[in-house]
N, C-alpha and C positions, 0 to 999 in steps of 0.2 A: 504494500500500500504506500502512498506516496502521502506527502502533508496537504493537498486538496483533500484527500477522501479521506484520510484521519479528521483531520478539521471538521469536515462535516459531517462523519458520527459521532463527531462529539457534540456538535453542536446540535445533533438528534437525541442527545441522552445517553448515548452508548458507553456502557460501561468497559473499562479497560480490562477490570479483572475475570471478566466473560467474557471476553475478545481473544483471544491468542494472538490475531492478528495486528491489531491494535496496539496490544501489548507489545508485542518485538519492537515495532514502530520508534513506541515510545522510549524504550530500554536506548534506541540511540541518538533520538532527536530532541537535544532540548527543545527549542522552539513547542516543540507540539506537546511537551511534556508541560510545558509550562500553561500552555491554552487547557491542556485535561487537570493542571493543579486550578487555573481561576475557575475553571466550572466547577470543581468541590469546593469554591470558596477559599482555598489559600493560598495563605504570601509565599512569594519563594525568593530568594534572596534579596527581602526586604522591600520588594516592589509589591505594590495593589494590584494586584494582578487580577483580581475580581472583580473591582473598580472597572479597570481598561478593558474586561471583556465585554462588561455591563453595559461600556459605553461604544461599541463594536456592534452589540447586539439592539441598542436605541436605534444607534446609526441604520443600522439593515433596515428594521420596523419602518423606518421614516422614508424609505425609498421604497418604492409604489410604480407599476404602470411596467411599460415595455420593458426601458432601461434595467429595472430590477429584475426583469425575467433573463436578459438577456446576460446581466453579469452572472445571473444565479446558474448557468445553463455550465455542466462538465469542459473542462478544458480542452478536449480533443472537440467536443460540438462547439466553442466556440472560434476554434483554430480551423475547422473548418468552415462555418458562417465567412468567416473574413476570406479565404483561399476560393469559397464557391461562388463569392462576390463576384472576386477578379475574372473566374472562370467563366461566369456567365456574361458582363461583359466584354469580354474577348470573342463568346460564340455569338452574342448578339451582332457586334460589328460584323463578325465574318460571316454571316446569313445576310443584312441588313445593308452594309456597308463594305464590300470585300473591296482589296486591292485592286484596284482594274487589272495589273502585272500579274494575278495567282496564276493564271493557266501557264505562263511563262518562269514563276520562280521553281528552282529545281526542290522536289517536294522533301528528298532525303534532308538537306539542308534546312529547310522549311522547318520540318519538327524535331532536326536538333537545336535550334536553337529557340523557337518554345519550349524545349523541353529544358533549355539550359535556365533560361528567363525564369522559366516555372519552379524547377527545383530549389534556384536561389529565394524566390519568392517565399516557398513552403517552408524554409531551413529559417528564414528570417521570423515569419507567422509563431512556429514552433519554438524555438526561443526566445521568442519575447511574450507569447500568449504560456503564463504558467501561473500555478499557485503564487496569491500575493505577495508570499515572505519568499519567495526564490527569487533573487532575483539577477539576470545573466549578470556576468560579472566582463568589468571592463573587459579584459584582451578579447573574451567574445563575442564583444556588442562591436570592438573596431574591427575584429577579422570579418564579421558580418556584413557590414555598412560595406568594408569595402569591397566584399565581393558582391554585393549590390550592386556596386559602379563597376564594377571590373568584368564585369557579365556582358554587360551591354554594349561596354568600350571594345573588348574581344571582339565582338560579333562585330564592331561597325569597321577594325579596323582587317577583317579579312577582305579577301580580293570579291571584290565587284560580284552581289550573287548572279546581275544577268545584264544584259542591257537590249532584250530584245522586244521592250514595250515602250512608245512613246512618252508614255508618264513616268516612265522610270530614270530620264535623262534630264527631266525638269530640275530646279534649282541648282541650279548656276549661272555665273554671274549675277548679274545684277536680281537676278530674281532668287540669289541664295540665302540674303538674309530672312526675307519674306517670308519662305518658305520654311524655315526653320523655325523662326519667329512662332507659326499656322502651326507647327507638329510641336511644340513646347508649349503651347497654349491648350492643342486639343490632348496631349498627352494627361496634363496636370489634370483637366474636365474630367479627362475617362478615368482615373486612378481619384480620382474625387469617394465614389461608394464606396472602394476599398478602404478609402483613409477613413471616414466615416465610422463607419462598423467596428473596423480595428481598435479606434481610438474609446468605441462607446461601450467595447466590449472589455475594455481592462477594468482589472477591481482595486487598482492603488489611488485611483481618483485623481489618475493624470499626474501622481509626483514622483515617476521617477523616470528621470533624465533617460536611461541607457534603453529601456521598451520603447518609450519614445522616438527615439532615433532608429530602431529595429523597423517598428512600424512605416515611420516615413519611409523609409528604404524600402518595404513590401507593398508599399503604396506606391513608389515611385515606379519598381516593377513591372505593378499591375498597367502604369498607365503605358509603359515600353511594348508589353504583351500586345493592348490597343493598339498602340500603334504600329507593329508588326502584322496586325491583319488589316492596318488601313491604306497604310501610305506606302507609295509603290515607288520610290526615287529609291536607287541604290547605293547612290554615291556614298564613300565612307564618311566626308568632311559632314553632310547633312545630318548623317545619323548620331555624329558625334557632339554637332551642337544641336541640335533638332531634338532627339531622340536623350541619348544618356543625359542629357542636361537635364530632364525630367527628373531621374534620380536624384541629380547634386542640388537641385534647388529645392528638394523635397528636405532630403534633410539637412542640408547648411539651414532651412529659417527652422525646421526644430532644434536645431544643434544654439539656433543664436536665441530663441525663444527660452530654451533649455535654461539657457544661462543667465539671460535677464530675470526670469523667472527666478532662479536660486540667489542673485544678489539683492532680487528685492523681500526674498525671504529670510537672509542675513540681514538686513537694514531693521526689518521690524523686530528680529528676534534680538 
């Protein structure tokens, strides 16, 4: 058992000394040993521990409606809610909106690098969508992030996948900023429900810097994915300010929000 699903038989009543499972659990994690001591009501190294569960358990009661279903909802259904976002708009545009270039891009290539997009996506989701008190730890939130950008940048700087569609030659020159400008706009749009979701689906109540940044990264993603079933230009310079810029601007304003946020949480404190 892991500390979500200890937490919440305990927070069901479950007794440890009827558990076995439970029991092991607790035998190595403080953390959870500490949340099964304030639900008997005691202090454990001198902290009110019954106190702060007390007021944990206010907290929940006060939140009401969607939002509280949706944080309340297992970590793997909510690692998926966020991943099946992206997935579906990805298959919406490519029903609705496809490439004009698809019959023209070579298909092997096509769904390796969906599938590279996508895995990076998934790896991001899945370490930052976890039990509240886990929480990734630096070197894995920057190895993350930047295989977020390093995905995309890969893909844009391999050779040319075709040039045998008229739309696929556009932007350049004078029509290259434009152009890029249009795919970094409608990037961010499409990668919009993903970031949504993600952010409404964590239960630390938005305070910690390193999910944060995970998220934006699987948001930025999401909107790359978009834009690999929309936008038919191959060129690598496009893809690379057009395209992975979605990424970096995704999370460079969480990375600077991040921070503003913590020193004006140092000022008050």
């Amino acid at each position: 058992m892991n500390c979500e699903e200890v937490q919440e038989r305990l927070l069901e009543g479950a007794d440890a000394s009827e558990d076995a499972a439970i029991a092991t659990h607790l035998a190595g994690c403080v953390t959870c040993r500490a949340v099964a001591d304030a639900r008997g009501g005691i202090e454990l190294d001198g902290g009110d521990f019954a106190a702060l569960f007390a007021a944990v358990e206010a907290e929940q009661r006060r939140e009401r409606g969607p939002l509280a279903w949706l944080r309340s909802r297992p970590t793997w259904v909510r690692r998926s809610m966020i991943f099946g976002m992206a997935i579906v708009i990805a298959t919406i545009i490519l029903v609705a909106m496809r490439r004009p270039d698809f019959a023209f891009y070579p298909m092997g290539r096509f769904a390796l690098e969906l599938g590279l997009l996508a895995g990076a996506l998934a790896v991001a989701v899945a370490v930052a969508v976890r039990p509240r008190l886990d929480v990734p730890s630096a070197r894995a939130t920057s190895a993350l992030v930047g295989l977020a950008i390093l995905v995309p940048v890969l893909l844009a700087v391999l050779p040319q996948a075709h040039a045998g569609h008229p739309a696929s030659l556009l932007g350049v020159g004078s029509d290259f900023l434009p152009r890029a400008i249009g795919c970094l706009v409608w990037g961010l749009v499409m990668g919009t429900p993903t970031a949504i979701i993600a952010f409404l689906a964590r239960r630390d109540g938005g305070g910690e810097p390193r999910r944060d940044l995970l998220l934006a990264g699987a948001a930025g993603l999401a909107g790359v994915i978009a834009l690999e079933m929309h936008c038919p230009i191959t060129d690598g310079d496009h893809l690379l300010v057009g395209h992975v810029s979605v990424v970096v601007i995704l999370v460079a304003v969480i990375a600077v929000a991040g921070w503003l946020g913590g020193r004006l949480r140092r000022r008050r404190g």
